[in-house]
C-alpha beads as a LAMMPS data file, in Angstrom:
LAMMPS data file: protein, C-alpha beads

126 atoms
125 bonds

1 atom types
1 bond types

-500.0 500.0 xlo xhi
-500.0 500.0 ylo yhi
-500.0 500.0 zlo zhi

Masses

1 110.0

Atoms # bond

1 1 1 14.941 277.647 71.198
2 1 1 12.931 274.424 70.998
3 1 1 13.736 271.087 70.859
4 1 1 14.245 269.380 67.740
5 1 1 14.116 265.671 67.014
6 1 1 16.608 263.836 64.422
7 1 1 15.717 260.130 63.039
8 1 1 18.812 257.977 62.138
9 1 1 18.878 255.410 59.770
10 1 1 21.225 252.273 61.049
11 1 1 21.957 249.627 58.747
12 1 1 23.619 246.328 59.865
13 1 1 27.255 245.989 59.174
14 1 1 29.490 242.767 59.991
15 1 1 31.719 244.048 63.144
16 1 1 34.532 242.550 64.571
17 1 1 33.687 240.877 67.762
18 1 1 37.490 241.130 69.399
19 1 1 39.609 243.401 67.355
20 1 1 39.000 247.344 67.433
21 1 1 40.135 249.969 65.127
22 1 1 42.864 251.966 66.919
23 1 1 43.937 255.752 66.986
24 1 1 46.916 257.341 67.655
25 1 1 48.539 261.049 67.079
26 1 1 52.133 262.155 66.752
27 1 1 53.831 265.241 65.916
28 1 1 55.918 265.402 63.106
29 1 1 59.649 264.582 62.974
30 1 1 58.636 262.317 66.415
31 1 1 57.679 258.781 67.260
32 1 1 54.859 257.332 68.938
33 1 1 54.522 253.940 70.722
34 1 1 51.978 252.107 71.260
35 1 1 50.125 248.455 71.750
36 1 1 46.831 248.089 69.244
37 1 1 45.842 244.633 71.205
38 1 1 45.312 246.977 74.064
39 1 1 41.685 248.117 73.134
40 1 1 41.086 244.592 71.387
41 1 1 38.235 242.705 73.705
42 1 1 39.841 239.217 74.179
43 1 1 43.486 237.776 74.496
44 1 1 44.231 237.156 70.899
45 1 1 47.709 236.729 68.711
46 1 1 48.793 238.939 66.896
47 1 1 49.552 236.970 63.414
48 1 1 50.170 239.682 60.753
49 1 1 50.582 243.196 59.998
50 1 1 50.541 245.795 56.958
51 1 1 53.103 248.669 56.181
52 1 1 52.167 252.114 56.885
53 1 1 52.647 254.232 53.355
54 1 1 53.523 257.858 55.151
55 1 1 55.944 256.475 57.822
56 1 1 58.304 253.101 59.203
57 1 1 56.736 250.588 61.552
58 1 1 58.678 248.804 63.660
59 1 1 57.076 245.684 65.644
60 1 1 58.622 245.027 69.063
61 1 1 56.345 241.796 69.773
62 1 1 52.845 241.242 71.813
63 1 1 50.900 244.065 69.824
64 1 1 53.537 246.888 70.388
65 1 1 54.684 248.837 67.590
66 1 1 56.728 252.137 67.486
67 1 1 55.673 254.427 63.949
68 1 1 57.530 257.258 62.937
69 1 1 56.403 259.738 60.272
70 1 1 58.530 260.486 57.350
71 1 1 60.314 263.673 57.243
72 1 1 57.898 266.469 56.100
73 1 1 54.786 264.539 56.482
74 1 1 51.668 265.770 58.312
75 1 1 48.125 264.039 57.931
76 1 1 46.252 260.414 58.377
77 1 1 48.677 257.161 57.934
78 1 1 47.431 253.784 58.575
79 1 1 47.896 249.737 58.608
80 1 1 46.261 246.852 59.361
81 1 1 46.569 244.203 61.413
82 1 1 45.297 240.578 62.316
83 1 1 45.029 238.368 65.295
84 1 1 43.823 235.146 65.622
85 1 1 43.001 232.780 68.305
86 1 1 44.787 229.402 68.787
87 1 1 46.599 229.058 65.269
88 1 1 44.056 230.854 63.061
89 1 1 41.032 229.374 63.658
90 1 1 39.363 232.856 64.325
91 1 1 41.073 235.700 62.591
92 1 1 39.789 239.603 62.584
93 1 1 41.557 242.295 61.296
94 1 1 41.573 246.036 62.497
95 1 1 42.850 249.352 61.207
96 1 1 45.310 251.639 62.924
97 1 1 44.711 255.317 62.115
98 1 1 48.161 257.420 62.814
99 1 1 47.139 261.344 62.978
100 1 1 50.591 263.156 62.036
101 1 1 50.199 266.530 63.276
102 1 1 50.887 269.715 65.375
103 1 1 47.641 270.045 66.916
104 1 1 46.756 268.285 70.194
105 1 1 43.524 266.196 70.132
106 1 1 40.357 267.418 71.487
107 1 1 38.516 265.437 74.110
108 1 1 37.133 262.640 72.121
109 1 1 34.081 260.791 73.618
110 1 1 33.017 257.720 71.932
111 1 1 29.356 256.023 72.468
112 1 1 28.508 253.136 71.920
113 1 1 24.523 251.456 72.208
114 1 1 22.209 248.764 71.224
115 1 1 18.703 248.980 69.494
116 1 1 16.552 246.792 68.452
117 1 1 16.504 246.128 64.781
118 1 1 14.091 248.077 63.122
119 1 1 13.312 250.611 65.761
120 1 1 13.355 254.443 65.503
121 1 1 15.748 255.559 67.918
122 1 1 14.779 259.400 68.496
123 1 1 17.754 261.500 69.287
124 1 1 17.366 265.075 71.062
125 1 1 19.520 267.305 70.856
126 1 1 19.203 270.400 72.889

Bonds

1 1 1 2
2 1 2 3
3 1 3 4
4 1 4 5
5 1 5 6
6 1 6 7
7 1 7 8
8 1 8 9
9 1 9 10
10 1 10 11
11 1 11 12
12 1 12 13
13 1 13 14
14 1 14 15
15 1 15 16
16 1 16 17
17 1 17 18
18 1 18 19
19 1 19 20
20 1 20 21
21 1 21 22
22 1 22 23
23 1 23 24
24 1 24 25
25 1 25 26
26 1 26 27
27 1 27 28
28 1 28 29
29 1 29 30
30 1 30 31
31 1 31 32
32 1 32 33
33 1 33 34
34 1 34 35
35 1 35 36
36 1 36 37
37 1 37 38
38 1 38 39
39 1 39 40
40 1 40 41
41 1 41 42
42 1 42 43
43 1 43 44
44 1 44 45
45 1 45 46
46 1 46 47
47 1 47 48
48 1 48 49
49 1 49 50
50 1 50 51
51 1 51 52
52 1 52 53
53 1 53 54
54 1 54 55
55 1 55 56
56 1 56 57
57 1 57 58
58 1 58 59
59 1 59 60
60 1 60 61
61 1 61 62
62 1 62 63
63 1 63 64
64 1 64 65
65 1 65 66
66 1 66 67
67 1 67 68
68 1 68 69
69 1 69 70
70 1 70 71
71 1 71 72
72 1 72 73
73 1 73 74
74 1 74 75
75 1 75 76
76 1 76 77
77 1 77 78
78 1 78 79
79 1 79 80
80 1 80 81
81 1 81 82
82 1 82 83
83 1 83 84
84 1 84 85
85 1 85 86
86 1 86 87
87 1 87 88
88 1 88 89
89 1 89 90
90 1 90 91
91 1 91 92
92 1 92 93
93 1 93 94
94 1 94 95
95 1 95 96
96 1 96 97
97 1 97 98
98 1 98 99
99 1 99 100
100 1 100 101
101 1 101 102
102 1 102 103
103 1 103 104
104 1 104 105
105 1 105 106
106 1 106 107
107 1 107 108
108 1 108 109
109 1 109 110
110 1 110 111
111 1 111 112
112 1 112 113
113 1 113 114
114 1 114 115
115 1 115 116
116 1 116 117
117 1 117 118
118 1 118 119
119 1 119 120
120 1 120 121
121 1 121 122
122 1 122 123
123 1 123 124
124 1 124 125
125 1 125 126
């Protein structure tokens, strides 16, 4: 089998500098705590969050929440949330993406890189 060579088109997107979109999984009928300022890149304030629609929230303070599914449910829940730095003058929000289900994740490997705008970035995939 030979080589064969992909071409991706990347299109500039505004990103949040400091807060990251989080990911967490539970099983159903359990709860799952967790702190979404952990992945965030600098020592922010949490100021604000959104409801989940598929399950409670509850907000113990500093980033940590505990969520628990709704009886019965099983797929993707999510909220928002925003932190700022020193009273608002900087504010990002991020999403928080709940998986409710029986299966355990698989090893998930994120990459991340930097091109040059502009510039064919040649993937190979063998």
């Amino acid at each position: 089998m030979g080589c064969r060579e992909y071409y991706i088109t990347v299109y500039e997107k505004a990103i949040n500098v400091q807060a990251r979109d989080d990911k967490f999984y539970v099983r159903p009928a359990l709860s799952v705590s967790f702190n979404v300022l952990d992945n965030d890149l600098l020592d922010f304030e949490l100021t604000s969050h959104t409801n989940p629609g598929k399950g409670t929230l509850l907000n113990s303070g500093n980033g940590s929440f505990t969520y628990s599914p709704f009886p019965g449910y099983r797929g993707v829940d999510k909220f928002t949330y925003t932190s700022c730095f020193e009273d608002t003058v900087y504010c990002e929000t991020a999403t928080v993406f709940i998986h409710v289900t029986d299966l355990e994740p698989e090893n998930v490997f994120t990459y991340q890189f930097q091109t040059t705008k502009i510039f064919p970035l040649p993937l190979i995939i063998l």
